[in-house]
N, C-alpha and C positions, 0 to 999 in steps of 0.2 A: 559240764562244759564240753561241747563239741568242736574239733580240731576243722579247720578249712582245708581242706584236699585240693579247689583252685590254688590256693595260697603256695600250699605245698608243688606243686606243679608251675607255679609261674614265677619259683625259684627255678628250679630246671631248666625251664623256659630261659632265666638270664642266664644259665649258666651257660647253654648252649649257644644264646646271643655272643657271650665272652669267648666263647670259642671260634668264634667269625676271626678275630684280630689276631689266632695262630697258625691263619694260612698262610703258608710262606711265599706265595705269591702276590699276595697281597702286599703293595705298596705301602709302608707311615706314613712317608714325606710324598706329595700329590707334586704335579708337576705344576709351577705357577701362570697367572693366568684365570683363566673364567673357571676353573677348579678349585681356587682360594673358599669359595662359599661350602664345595662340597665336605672342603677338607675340614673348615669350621663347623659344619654340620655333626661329621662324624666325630671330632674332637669331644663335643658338646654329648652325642651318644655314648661315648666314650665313660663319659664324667655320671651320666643319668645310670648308666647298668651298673658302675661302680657302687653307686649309693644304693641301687637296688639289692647290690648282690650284699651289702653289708648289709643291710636292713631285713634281707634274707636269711644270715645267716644268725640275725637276732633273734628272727622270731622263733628259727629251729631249735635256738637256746630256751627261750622260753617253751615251747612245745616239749622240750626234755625238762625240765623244769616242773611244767604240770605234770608229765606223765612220774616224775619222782613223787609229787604231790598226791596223786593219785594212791600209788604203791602204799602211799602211808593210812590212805584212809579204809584199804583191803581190811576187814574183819581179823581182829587177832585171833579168831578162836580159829579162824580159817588157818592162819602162819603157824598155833602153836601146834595144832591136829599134825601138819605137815611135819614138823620136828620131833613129836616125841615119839618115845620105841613103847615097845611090850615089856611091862615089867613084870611079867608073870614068873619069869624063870630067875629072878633074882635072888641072888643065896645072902645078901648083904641085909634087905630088908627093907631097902632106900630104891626108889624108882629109878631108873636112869634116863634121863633123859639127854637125847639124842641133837645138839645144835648144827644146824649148819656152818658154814664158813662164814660167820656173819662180820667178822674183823676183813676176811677178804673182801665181802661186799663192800663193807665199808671202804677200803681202801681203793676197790674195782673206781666207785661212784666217786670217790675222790679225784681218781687218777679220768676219770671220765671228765668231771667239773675241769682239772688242768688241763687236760687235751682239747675240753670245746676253750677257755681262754685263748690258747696258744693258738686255737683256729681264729678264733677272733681275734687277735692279734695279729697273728701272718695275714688276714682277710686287711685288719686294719693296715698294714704296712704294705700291701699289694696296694689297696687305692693310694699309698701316699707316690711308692713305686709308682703307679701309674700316670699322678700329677706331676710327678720328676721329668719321666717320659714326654707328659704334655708339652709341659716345662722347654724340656730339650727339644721338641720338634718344632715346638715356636721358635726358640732361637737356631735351629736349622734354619727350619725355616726363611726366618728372617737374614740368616747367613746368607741364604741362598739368592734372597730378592736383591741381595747387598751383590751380590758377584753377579747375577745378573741381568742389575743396572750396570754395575762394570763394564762387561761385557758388550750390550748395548752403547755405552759410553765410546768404551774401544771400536766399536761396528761405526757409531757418528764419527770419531776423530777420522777411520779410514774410507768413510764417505767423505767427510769434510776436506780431505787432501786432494782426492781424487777430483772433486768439486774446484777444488781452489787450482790446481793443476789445469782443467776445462775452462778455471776463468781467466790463466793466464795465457794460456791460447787463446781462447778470444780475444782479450786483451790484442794480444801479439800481432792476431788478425785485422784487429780496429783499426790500431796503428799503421799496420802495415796500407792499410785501405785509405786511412785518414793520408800519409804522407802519396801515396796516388793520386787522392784525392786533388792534395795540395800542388803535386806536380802538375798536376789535369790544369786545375787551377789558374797559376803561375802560368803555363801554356796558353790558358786562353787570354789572362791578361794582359801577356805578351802581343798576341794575334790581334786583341781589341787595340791597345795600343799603338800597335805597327798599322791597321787597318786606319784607325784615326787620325795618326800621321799621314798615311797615305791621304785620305779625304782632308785634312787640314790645313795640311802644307804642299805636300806634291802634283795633287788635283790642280789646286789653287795655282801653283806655280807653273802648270804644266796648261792649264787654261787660258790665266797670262801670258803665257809664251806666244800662243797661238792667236790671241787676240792682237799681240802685240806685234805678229807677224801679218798678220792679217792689216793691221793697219800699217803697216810698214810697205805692203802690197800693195793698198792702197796709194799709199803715199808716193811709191815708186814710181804707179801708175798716172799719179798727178804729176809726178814729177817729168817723168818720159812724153804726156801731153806738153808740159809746157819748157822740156827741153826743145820743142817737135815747134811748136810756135815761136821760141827764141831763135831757133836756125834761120827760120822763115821771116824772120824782123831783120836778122843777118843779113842775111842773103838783100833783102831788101835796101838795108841800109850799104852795104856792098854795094850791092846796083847803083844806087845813089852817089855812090860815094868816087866812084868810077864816072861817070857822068860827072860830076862835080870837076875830078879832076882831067878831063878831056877837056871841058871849058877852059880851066885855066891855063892848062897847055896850048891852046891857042890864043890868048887872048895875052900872055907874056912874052920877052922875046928870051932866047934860049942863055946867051950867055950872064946877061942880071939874072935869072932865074936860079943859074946852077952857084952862082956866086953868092947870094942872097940865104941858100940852102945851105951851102957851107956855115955862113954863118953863124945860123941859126942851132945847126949842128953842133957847133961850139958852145952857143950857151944853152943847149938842152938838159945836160948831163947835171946842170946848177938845180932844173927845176926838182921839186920832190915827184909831180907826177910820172918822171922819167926814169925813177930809180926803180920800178917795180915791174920789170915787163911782165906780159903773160908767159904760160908754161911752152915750152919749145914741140912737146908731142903732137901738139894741133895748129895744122897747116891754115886755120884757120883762122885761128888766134892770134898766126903771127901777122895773116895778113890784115886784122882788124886793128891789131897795132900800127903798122905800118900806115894804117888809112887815117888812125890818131895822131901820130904823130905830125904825117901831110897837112892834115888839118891844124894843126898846134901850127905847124910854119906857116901855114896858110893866115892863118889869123897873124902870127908876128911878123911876115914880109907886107900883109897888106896892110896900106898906113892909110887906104880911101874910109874906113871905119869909124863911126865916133866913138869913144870913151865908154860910154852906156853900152852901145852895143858889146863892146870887146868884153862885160861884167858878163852880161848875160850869159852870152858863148863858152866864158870859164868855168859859170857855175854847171850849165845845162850836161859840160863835157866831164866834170865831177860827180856827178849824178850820173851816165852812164857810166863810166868806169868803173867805178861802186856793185852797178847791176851788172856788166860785163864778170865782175868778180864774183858776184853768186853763182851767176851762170857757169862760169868754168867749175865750182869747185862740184853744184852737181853736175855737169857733165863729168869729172872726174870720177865721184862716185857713182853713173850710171854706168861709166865705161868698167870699172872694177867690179862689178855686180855681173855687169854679162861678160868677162873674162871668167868669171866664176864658174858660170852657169855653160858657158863652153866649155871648160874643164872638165865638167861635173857631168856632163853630156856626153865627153869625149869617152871617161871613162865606164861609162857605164855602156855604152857602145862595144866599149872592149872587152867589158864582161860578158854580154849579149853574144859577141860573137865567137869567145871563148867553148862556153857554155854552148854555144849553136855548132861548134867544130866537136865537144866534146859528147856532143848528142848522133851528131854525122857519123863521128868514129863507132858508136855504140851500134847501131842501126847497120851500119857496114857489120860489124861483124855479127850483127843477129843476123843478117842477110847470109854472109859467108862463112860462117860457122861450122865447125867440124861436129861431125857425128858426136864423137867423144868429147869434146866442149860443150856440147847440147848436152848430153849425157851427165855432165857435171853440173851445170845449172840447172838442169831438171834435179839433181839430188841436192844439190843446194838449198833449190827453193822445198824442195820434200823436207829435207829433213828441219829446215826453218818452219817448216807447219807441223812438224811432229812436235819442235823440240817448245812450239807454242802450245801445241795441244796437251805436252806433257805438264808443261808449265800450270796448266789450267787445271788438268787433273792434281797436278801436287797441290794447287791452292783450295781444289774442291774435298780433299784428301786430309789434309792441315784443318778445314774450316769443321769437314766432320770428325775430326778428330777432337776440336777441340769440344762439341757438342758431345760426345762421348767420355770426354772426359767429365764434363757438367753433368751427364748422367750418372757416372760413376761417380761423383761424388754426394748427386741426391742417394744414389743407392745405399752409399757407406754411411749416411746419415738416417737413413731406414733401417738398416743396420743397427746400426746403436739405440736407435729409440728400440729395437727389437728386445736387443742383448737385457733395456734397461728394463721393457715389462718383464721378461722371464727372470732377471734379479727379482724385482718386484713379487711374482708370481713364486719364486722358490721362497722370497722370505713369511710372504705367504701361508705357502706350507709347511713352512718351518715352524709358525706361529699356531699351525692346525695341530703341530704334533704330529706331521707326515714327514718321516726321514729321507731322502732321497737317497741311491745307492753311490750317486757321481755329484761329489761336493767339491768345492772349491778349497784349496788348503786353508785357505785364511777363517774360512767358517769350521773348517773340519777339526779344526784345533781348539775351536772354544767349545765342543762337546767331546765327553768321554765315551768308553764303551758299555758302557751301563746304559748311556741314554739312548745306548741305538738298538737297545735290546729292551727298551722299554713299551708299555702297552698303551693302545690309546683307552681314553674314556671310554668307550661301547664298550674295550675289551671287560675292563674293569666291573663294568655294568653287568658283564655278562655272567663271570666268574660269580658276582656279590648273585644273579638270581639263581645260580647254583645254588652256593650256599643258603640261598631262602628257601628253594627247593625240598633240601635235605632236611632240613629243620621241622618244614610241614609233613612232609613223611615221616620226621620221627613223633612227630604233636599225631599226629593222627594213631600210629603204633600206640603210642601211649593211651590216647583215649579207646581205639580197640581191647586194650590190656585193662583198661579200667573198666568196661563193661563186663569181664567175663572173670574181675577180678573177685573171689570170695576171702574166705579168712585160712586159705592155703596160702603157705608162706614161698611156694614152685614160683608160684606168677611172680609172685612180688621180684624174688630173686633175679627171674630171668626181664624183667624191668630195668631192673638196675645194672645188667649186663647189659640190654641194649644203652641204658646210660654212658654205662663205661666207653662202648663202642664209639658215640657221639663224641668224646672228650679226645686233648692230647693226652698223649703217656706225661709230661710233667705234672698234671694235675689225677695222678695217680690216690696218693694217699686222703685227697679230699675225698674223691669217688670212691672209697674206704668208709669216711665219717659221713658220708649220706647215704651209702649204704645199711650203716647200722642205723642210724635216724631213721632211715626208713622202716627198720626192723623195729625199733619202739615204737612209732606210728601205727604200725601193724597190729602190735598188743594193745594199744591204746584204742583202737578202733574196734578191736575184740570184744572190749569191756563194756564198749557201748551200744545201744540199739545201732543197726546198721542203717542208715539213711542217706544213700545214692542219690543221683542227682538223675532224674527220670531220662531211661532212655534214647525216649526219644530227642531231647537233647543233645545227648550226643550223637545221634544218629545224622541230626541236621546240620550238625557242627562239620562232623568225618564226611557228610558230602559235598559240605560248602571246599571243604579241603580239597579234598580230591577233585572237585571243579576248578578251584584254585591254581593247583598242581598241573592238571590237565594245560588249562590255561597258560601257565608255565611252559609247560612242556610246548607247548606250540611257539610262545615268545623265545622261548630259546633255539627254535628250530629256524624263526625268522630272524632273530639274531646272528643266529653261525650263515646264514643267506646271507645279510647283508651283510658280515665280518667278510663273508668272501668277496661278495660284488666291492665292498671298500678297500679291498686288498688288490683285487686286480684295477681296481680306479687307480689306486696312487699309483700300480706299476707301470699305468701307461702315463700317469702323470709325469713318473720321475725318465720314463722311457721319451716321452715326447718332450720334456723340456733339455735333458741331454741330448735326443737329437739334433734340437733347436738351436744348443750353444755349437756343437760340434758344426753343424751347418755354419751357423754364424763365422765360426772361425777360419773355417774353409772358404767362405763366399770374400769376408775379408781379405786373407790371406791369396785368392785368385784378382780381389781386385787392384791392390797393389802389385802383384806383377805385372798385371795386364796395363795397368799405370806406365810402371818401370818399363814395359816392352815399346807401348804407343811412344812415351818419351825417344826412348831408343831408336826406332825406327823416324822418328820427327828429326831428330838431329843427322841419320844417317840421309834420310830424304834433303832434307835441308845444305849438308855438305854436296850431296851429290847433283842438285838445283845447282848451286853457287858454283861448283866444277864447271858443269855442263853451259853455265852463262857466261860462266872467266872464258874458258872455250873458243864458244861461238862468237863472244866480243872481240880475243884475242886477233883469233879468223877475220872476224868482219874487218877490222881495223887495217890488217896487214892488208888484205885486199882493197880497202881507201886507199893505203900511202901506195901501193903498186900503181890504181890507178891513177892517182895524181902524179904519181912520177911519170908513167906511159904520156898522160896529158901534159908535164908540160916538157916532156920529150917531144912531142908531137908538135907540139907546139915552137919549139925551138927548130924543128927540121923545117915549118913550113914558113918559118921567119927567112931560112938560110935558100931557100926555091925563086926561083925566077916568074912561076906564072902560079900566085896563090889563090888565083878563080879557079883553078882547075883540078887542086888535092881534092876536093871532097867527093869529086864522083870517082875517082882512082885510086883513093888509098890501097884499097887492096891488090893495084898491081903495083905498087912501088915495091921493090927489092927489100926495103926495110920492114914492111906492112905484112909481108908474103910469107915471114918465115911459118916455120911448121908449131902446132900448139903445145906446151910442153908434154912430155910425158908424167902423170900425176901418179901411177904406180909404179915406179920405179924413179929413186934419188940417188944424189952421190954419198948418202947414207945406209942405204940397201932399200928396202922396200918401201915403198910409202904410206902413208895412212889412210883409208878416205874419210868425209869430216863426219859420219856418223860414229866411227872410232874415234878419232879425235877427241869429238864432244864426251864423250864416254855419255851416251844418248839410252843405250842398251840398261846402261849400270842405273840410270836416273828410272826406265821405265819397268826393270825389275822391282826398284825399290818403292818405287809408287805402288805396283800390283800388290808386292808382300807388306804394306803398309793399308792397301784397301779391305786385301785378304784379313787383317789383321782385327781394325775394323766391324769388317762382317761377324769373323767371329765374337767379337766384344758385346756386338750388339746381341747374337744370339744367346751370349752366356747371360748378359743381364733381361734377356727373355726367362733363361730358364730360370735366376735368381728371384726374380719376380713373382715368376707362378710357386715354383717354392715357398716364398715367402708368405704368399696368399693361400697356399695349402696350408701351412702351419698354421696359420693365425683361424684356419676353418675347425682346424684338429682342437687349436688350443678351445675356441669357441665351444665348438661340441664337448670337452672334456670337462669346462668349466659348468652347461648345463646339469651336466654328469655329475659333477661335485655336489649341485647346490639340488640337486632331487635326491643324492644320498645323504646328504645332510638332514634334507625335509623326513625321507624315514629313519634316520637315525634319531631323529630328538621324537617323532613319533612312536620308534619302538622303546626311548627311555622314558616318554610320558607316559607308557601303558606297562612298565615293568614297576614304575615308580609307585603309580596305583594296585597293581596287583600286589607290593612289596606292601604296601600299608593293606589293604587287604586282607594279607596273611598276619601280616600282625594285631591285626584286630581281633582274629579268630583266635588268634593263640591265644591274648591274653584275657 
């Protein structure tokens, strides 16, 4: 029966595979995440070398096993030649024969059988070891997904605050807008209302008026025509009535006449007609009376009348008396209508010519004016177009401010959507397994220092085609050693020290027991024909390797390339997004003062507006009452003058009119002001300038913030392309290690 030397060698082979998982850089516990498969991969590798290496170290049991079996089928005549001596010199008579230590063999081979047990036993307790191990890195593991989700937990509740904090500001906002809104509101319905009153009622009423005045004009106007015809009926029946009694005067004789009239005068006072004279103001009236009554006497002295007649004449004079009494009461009201209207005429007269004395007076002294009087109303009227023109700028000042502040507030909201990608982009890279150098305390404290010393995946990658590296170099030693191997036991030796070399120092004493295995292997291969495995084989094998290796050798060169180009990606990663917040903080931080300063200056301009108008009010006013006092001084002197056609061309040589103009720089308080101190005019138009100034600058900083801003997001752009093509050859140089790694292991086994 011939021994399998693959066999024997792809024991090795795992042994050297089990030697992968005593690098001490090598991670157990993988970091969780799209690494969870790897880590189940190798767990599952794990478990398959396990079973190889005990199944390995069976069949080296059986291998020592046959080769005992062998030993026994050695020829006895061969073993006993070996032990016996010369018994030629024997003085006894009896051969002697010569045994070897055959109780020590015996016991050697014994104590060999317990020592392969006890291997097999520690082999068997190493995989159980190893499943413990499994065991415990699963509930790591599992520990670990458990802390975190925690963690992440903890990361939503302090989004969740932050969030619910944004919604109570808004909130705050709504409201705040909603109750504007409502005020806004409430004002206009106020305005609509007050507007509809106006158009419903006071239109209305104010249209009736006018109407009503209007036909009252009318009315007037009819009324003043047929006062205008009633005088002239007068007048007429006057005429008449006069004529009437010329006749009668001659045609009675004097003393029955005056006699007869007495009488009658007696009983007039009986009648009711007689009780109601007309009004005594119209001279007219009384003489219409007077012509009624004649005629009353006339009708009861004259007794030539009949009966019928005398009816007629009572009712006819009842019926004018009647219309007489219309007539007076409008004539009463036309007369108090234009007593009115001459009132109302007189006074307006008297404002007209107030007003036209207080225009004469004005003109007289723009006519006769002092230099230094000119001199003041030219700074008058100056500084009333300055302190308009300041006015205008504080309001053009105000309006851009306030536009600047609606900038700054779009800004501080670009701002935060900023702040909120670069969170976004950190957590990001947090989740790539790129540590930043500048964290936040609140993330900094949910990683320890082990994790910031930990490798990424390439690294990992890189390290494990190390170690595949080595392994093909020493698979290849090995099969160089086995083509030049004969049945010198030098080579074999120095095989087994490269062995050793391959191993850790704890697996010391195994590299002992496969050692001497190897050494029985050696005899047992002695005994048999020799039949290698044709050169050329191996020949094809050691160059597939060495291509392999080669191949290797270059992936790891583009490896440590791209470990560096991924090194300095994240340093400008972690550099440009610390720039980014730092910026941030700063850009915020200038825009709230620049807030707080506009503020500042709006209130200072706005106190110094309100000075500068109390002021020139203050001014304006006292120079009314001056002049309405000078006016109705003026007025009072030219009531008390004898020829008042003649003040207005002379005022200014009257003694009163003549005096000299005051002095305005000098009072009986020491110096005087002039009204651009006054107004403090100077203070108003510094504080506009350093609020324009102010401004300017505002607008320029949110220039540079802007372009700023817009440079950063090119940076992060570019850095992002940068990420996602070293990603493309990162998973393309772990797609080409991944197949060289299976590769090499194909060859090996």
């Amino acid at each position: 029966m011939q021994s399998s030397p693959p066999a024997l060698y792809k024991s090795k082979t795992n042994e050297d595979v089990m030697s992968y998982f005593t690098i001490p850089v090598t991670p157990m516990v993988m970091t969780p995440g799209a690494t969870n498969a790897h880590v189940d991969e190798l767990q599952k590798e794990l478990r398959e070398v396990s079973l190889e290496l005990a199944g390995s170290i069976r069949r080296e049991m059986e291998l020592e096993d046959e080769v005992d079996r062998w030993k026994t089928e050695i020829p006895a005549s061969l073993s006993e030649a070996s032990r016996r001596t010369s018994d030629y010199y024997s003085d006894s008579g009896t051969s002697s024969i010569r045994y070897s230590n055959g109780d020590s063999d015996v016991k050697i081979e014994e104590l060999e059988r317990a020592r392969r047990r006890a291997e097999q036993e520690r082999a068997r307790l190493r995989v159980d070891m190893a499943q413990k191990v499994q065991d415990g890195l699963r509930t790591r593991r599992d520990l670990e997904s458990r802390v975190r989700g925690l963690e992440e937990q903890l990361e939503l509740e302090v989004s969740l605050e932050d969030v619910r904090r944004r919604l109570i500001d808004e909130r705050q906002s709504k409201d705040n807008f909603e109750d504007l809104y409502t005020v806004l509101n409430e004002e206009l319905a106020r305005d609509r209302k007050e507007r509809d009153g106006l158009r419903d009622v006071v239109v209305p009423q104010l249209r009736a008026r006018v109407e009503s005045l209007e036909t009252e004009a009318a009315d007037l106007q009819t009324l003043m025509l047929e006062n205008s015809r009633m005088q002239e009926e007068l007048q007429a029946l006057r005429e008449e009535n006069e004529r009437m009694q010329f006749g009668l005067q001659l045609q009675q004789p004097p003393t029955g006449q005056f006699e007869s009239i007495a009488e009658e005068e007696q009983e007039l006072p009986m009648s009711p007609k007689s009780l109601s004279p007309g009004p005594i103001r119209s001279n007219s009236l009384a003489r219409t009376s007077g012509f009624i009554t004649t005629k009353k006497s006339f009708v009861l002295r004259s007794n030539s009348f009949n009966d019928r007649a005398s009816e007629n004449r009572q009712a006819s004079d009842s019926v004018s008396a009647d219309r007489l009494q219309d007539i007076e009461d409008q004539r009463d009201a036309l007369h108090h209508a234009l007593k009115s209207l001459l009132e109302r005429q007189t006074y307006q007269r008297r404002d007209y010519e107030r007003a036209l004395r207080a225009l004469i007076v004005e003109r007289d002294k723009a006519l006769n004016g002092t230099r230094r009087r000119t001199a003041f109303n030219k700074e008058v009227l100056r500084l009333r177009d300055e302190v308009n023109q300041l006015r205008r700028r504080a309001d053009e000042a105000l309006e851009q401010k306030w536009l600047c502040e609606k900038g700054l507030s779009g800004l501080k909201m670009d701002l935060d959507r900023a702040e909120q990608e670069t969170s976004s982009l950190r957590d990001l890279l947090q989740e790539r397994d790129i540590f930043l150098p500048e964290r936040p305390i609140s993330l900094a404290n949910t990683y320890n220092s082990s994790d910031l010393s930990a490798s990424i995946s390439l690294d990992k990658a890189y390290k494990e085609l190390q170690t595949t590296h080595a392994l093909s170099l020493a698979r290849i030693r090995d099969i160089d050693n086995e083509n030049s191997r004969g049945e010198a036991s030098i080579e074999a030796k120095k095989t087994v020290e490269l062995l050793k070399k391959s191993i850790s120092d704890a697996e010391f004493e195994r590299d002992v027991a496969i050692q001497e295995a190897e050494g029985y292997r050696q005899r047992a291969r002695s005994l048999q024909r020799p039949q290698a495995e044709p050169a050329e084989n191996d020949h094809s094998v050691a160059a597939q390797l060495y291509e392999s290796a080669t191949r290797m050798d270059e992936l790891a060169s583009q490896v440590k390339q791209q470990l560096k180009s991924n090194t300095r990606l994240r340093q400008r990663l972690a550099e440009a997004i610390g720039r980014g917040e730092r910026e941030q903080k700063a850009s915020a931080t200038r825009i709230v003062d620049m807030q707080g300063k506009l503020k500042t200056l709006e209130d200072k301009v706005l106190s110094a507006q309100q000075h500068s108008e109390e002021a020139t009010t203050s001014r304006e006013e006292e120079v009314q009452r001056i002049k309405e006092s000078h006016n109705s001084q003026l007025q009072r002197t030219r009531g008390g003058l004898k020829t008042p056609s003649k003040l207005s061309p002379y005022l200014s040589t009257s003694p009163l009119f003549a005096a000299k103009s005051p002095r305005l720089d000098k009072t009986s308080s020491g110096l005087g002001l002039s009204m651009a101190e006054a107004s403090q005019t100077e203070i108003l138009t510094r504080r506009v300038e350093e609020l324009e100034k102010t401004l300017s600058e505002a607008d320029s900083e949110m220039e540079e913030v802007i372009q700023r801003m817009n440079k950063a997001q090119i940076e992060v752009a570019e850095l992002q392309s940068e990420r996602d093509e070293a990603t493309r050859q990162t998973r393309r140089l772990q797609a080409e290690m991944l197949a060289e790694r299976e590769k090499v292991k194909a060859l090996m086994l």
